[in-house]
C-alpha positions as CSV (number, residue, x, y, z in Angstrom):
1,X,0.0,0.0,0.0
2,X,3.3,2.2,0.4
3,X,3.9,2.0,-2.8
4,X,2.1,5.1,-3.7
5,X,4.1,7.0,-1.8
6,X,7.5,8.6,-2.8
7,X,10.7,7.2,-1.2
8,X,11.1,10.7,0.4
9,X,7.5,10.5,1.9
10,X,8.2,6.5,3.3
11,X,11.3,7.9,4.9
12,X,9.7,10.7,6.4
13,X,7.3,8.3,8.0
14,X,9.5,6.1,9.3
15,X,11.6,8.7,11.2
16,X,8.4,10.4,12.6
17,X,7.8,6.6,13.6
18,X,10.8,6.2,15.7
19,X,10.9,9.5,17.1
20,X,7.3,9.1,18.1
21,X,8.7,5.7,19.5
22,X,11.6,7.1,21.1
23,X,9.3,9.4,23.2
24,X,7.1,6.4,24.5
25,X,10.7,4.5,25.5
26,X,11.7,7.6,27.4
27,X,8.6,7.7,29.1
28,X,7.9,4.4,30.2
29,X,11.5,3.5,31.0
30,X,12.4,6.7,33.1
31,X,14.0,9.0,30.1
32,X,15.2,12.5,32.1
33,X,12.4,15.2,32.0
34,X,14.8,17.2,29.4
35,X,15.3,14.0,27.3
36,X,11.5,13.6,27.0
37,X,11.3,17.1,26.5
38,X,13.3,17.4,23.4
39,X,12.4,14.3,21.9
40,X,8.6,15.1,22.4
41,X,8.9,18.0,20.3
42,X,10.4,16.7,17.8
43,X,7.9,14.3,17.9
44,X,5.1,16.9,17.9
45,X,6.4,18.4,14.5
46,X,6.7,15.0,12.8
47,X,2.8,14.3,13.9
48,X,2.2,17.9,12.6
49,X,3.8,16.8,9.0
50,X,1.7,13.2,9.1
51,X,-1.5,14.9,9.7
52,X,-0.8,18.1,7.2
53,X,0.4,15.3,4.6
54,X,-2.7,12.9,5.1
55,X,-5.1,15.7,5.6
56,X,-4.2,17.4,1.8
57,X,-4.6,13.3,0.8
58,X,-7.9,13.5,1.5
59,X,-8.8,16.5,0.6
60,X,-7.4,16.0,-2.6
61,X,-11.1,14.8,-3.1
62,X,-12.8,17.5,-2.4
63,X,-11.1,20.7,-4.2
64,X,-9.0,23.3,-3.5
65,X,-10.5,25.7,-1.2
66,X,-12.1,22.8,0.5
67,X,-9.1,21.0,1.3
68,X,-6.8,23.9,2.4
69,X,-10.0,24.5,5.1
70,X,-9.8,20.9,6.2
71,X,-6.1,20.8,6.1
72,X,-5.8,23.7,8.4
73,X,-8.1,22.6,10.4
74,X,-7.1,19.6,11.5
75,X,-3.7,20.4,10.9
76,X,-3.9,22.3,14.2
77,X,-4.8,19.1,16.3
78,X,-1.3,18.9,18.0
79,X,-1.6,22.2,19.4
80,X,-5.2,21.4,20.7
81,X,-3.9,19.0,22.1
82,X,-1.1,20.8,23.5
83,X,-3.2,23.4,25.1
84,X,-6.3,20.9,26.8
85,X,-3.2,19.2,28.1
86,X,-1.7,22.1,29.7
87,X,-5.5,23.3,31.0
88,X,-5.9,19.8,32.5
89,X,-2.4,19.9,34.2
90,X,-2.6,24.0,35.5
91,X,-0.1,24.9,32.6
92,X,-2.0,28.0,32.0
93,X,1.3,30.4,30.4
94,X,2.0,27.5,28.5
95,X,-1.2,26.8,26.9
96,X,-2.0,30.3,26.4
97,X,1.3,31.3,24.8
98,X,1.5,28.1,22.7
99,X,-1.5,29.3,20.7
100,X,-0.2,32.8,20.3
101,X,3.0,30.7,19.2
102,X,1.0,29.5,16.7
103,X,-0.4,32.6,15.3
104,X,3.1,34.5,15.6
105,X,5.4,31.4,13.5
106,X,2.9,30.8,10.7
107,X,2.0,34.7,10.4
108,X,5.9,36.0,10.1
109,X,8.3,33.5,10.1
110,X,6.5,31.2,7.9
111,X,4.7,33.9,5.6
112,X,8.4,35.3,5.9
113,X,10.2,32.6,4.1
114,X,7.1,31.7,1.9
115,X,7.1,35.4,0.6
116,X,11.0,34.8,0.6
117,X,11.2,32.2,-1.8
118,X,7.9,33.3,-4.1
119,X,9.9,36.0,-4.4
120,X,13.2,34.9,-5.8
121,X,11.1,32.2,-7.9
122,X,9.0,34.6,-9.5
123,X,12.8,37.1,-10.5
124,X,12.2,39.9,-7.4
125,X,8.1,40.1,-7.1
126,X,5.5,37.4,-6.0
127,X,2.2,38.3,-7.1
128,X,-0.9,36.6,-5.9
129,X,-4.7,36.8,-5.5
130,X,-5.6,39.4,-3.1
131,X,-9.1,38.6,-1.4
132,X,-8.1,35.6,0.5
133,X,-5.0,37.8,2.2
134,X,-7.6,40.7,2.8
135,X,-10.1,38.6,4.3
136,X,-7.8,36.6,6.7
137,X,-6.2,39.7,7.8
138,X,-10.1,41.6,8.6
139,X,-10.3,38.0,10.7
140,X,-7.0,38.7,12.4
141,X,-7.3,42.4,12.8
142,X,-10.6,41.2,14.8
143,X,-9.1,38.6,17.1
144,X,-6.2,41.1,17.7
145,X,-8.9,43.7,18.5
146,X,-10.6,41.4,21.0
147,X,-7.3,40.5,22.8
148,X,-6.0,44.6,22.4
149,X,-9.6,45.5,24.3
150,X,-9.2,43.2,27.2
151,X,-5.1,43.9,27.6
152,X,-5.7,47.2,28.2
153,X,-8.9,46.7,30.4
154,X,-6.9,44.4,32.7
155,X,-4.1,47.1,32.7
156,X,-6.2,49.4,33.7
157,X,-7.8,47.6,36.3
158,X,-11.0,48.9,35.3
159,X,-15.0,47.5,36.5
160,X,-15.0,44.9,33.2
161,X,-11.3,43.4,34.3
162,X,-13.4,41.5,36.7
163,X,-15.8,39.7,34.1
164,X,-12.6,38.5,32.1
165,X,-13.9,35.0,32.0
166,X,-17.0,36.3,30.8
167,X,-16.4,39.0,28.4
168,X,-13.9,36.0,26.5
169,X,-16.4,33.6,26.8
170,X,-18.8,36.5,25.0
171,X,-15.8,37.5,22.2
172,X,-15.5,33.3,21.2
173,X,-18.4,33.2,20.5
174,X,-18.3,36.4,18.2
175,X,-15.0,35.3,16.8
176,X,-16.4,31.5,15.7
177,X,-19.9,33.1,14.5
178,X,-18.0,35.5,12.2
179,X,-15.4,32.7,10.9
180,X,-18.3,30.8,10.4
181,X,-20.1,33.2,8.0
182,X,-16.9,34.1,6.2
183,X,-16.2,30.2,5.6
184,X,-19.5,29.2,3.7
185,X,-18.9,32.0,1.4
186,X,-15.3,31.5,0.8
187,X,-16.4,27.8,0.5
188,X,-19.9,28.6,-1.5
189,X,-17.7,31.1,-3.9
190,X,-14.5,29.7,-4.3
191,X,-13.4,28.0,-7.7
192,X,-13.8,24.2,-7.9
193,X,-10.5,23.8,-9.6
194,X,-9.7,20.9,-12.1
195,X,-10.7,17.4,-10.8
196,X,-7.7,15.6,-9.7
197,X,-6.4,11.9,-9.6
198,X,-6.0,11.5,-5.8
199,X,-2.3,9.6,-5.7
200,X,-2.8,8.2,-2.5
201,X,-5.7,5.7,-1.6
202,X,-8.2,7.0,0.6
203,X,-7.6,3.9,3.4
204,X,-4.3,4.8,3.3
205,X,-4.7,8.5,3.7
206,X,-7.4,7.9,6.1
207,X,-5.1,5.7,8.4
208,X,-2.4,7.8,8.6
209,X,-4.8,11.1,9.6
210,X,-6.3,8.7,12.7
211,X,-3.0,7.1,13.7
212,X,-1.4,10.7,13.6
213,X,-4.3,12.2,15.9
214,X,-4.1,9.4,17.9
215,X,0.1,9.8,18.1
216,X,-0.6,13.6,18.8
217,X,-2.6,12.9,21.8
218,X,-0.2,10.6,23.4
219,X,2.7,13.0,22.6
220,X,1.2,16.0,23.7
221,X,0.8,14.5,26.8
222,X,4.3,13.5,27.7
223,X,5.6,16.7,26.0
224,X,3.2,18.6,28.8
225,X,3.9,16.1,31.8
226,X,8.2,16.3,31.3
227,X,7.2,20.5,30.9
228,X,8.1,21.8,34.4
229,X,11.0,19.9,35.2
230,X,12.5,20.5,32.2
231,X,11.9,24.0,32.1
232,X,13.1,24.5,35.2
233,X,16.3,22.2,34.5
234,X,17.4,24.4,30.9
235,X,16.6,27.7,32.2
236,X,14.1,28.9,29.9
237,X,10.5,30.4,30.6
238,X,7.0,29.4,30.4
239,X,6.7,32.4,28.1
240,X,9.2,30.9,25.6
241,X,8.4,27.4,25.9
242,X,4.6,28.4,24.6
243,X,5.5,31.0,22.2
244,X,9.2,29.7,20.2
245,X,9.6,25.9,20.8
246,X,5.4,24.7,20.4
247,X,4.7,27.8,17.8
248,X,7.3,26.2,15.7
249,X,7.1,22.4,16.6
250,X,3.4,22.0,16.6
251,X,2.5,24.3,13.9
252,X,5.1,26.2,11.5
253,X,6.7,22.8,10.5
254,X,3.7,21.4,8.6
255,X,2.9,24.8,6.2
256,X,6.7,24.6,5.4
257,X,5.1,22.9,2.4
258,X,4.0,27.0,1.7
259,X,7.5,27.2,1.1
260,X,8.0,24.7,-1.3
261,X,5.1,25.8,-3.4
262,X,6.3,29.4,-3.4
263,X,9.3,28.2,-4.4
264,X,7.3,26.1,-7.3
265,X,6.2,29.4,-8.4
266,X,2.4,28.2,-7.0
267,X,2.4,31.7,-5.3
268,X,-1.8,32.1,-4.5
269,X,-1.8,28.2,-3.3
270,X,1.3,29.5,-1.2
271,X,0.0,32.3,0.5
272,X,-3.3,30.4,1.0
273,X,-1.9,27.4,3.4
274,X,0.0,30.1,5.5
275,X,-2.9,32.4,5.6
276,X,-5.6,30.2,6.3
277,X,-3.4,28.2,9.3
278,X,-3.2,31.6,10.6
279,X,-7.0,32.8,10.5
280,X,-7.9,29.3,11.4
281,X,-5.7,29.8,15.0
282,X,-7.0,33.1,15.6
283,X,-10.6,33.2,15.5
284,X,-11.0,29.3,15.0
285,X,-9.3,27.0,17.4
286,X,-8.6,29.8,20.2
287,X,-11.5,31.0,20.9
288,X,-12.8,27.0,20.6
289,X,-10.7,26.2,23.2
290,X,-11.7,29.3,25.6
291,X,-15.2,28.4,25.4
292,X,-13.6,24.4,26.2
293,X,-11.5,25.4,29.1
294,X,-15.0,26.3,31.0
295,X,-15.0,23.0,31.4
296,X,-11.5,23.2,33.6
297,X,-10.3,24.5,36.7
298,X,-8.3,26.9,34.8
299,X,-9.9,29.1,32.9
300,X,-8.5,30.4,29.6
301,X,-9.2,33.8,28.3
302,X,-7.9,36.5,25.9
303,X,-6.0,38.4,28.4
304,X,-2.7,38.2,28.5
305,X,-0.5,39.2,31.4
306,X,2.3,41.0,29.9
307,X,1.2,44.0,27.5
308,X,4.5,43.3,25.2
309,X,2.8,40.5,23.7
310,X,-0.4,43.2,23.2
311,X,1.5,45.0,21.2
312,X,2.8,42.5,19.4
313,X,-0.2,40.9,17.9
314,X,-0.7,44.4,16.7
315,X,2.2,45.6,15.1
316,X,2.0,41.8,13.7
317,X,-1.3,42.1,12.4
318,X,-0.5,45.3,11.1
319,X,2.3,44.2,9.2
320,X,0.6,41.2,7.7
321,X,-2.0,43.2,6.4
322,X,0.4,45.3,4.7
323,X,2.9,42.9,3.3
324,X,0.0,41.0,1.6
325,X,-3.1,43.3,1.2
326,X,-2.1,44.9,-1.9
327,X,-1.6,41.2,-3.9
328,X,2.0,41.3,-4.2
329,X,5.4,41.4,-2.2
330,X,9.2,41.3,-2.4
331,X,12.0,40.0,-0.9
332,X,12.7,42.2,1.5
333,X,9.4,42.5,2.9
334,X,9.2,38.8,3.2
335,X,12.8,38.9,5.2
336,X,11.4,42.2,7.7
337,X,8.5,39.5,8.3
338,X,11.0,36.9,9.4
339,X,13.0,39.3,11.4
340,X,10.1,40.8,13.5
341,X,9.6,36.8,14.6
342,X,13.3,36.5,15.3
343,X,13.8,39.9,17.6
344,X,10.6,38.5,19.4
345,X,12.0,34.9,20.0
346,X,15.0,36.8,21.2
347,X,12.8,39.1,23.6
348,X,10.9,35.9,25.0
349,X,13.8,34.2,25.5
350,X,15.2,36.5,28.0
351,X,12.1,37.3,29.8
């Protein structure tokens, strides 16, 4: 049944094996903490390429626009996982910084180096459709807004700071109801696209998406349990933890495959799998997962302590919506998206 698949593909699957493997030997024979810890998030990025691989299998039956919805969406099941993990175990920094690491990797350093290549492929300018980038960033621009508004509120300490759980709880729902009617338009009114041959069998494809999900759980877990003793063993932060080493592991790894179509020359189908994966994260799975941790002790909301990160998700949302809106960009806008990521990384690290 392999067969289908490219020798490059089999080989990729067989190392996510054994590092998914590796994991489970660490944690049932009494691996270190940091061991687990490293070798979990490798794993978590493997899973993220398994399910982003079998996902646009499947889809490959349904059409474009349809399958870069369904590859985004489940695409984001590690961090899901990731995140009801750290609820369940009181990780609330952790949980709440790994979806902003989400949104932070796929929105500059991956949109970076996707515009970065398109770029150089296409002799200087890469030049793509310009209502899908419009679109995602009016969804972004409105998450952004939501988190801005109740920053500043709990900065200021002011009578609606006290119905935080409430007021987010309020915003989901806003946020999904939006996305909602933005997707069965985009999905009613988007091209069908030539019918395809699917390459890869639909059991196969199939199989890997639920052994993948069910790989991401398990990994998820043991990357959260080893969590505080490693952090506390390599000297790095919550903060960091959430935003750099699960924004990238969990989520940037699988839309490197933006990358590779930008450098194709595929520059709309490019900017569609980065842009989507980041609309999804912001006013998809986050505010699912606030209205899901009401069923924890720990409540998560769209306030974050630190106003740095604030103003980050603006200038970020900001700079997305310029880079793209105007259906074109060049190199070095695509390497100023990259380098806002990098002096952030470096910020969180030393927090």
């Amino acid at each position: 049944m392999l067969a289908c698949l490219t020798t490059r593909e089999r080989v990729l699957l067989g190392v996510v094996g054994l590092v998914v493997a590796a994991t489970a030997a660490l944690e049932y024979g009494g691996g270190s903490d940091v061991a687990i810890f490293v070798v979990a998030a490798l794993a978590l990025a493997g899973v993220a390429w398994v399910v982003s691989f079998s996902t646009e299998a499947v889809g490959e039956r349904f059409g474009p626009a349809l399958t870069g919805v369904l590859q985004s969406t489940l695409g984001n099941l590690p961090e899901l996982f990731v995140v009801l993990f750290a609820l369940s175990a009181g990780e609330l920094v952790v949980a709440q910084y790994s979806i902003l690491g989400s949104i932070f990797a796929n929105a500059l350093l991956v949109l970076g180096l996707v515009i970065l290549a398109g770029a150089r492929a296409a002799g200087g300018v890469m030049r793509f459709g310009r209502k899908l980038p419009n679109d995602t960033a009016t969804l972004l621009l409105l998450a952004v807004f939501i988190i801005s508004l109740l920053g500043f509120s709990d900065q200021a300490g002011d009578r609606a700071s006290q119905h935080q759980v409430e007021i987010s709880a309020i915003g989901a729902v806003v946020l999904l109801a939006v996305y909602g009617v933005w997707l069965f338009f985009y999905l009613r009114d988007a091209e069908g696209g030539q019918p395809v041959t699917p390459r890869v069998p639909l059991r196969l494809s199939v199989g890997l998406l639920a052994v993948a999900g069910v790989a991401a759980a398990f990994v998820s877990d043991w990357f959260v349990g080893s969590l505080g003793p490693a952090i506390e063993s390599l000297g790095i932060s919550e903060e960091f933890t959430g935003l750099v080493i699960v924004g990238i592991a969990g989520n940037a790894v699988e839309n490197v495959v933006g990358v590779v179509l930008a450098h194709k020359g595929q520059s709309d189908l490019a900017i569609s799998v980065v842009k989507n994966s980041v609309a999804q994260i912001a006013v998809f799975l986050y505010p699912a997962l606030v209205l899901l941790s009401l069923f924890f002790t720990e409540r998560l909301t769209f306030v974050l302590g630190n106003p740095v990160y604030v103003g980050a998700l603006v200038i970020m949302a900001l700079a997305v919506w310029q880079v793209t809106g105007d259906g074109q960009a060049v190199v070095f806008e695509g390497l100023s998206l990259v380098s806002i990521y990098v002096i952030l990384a470096v910020l969180t690290f030393y927090e």
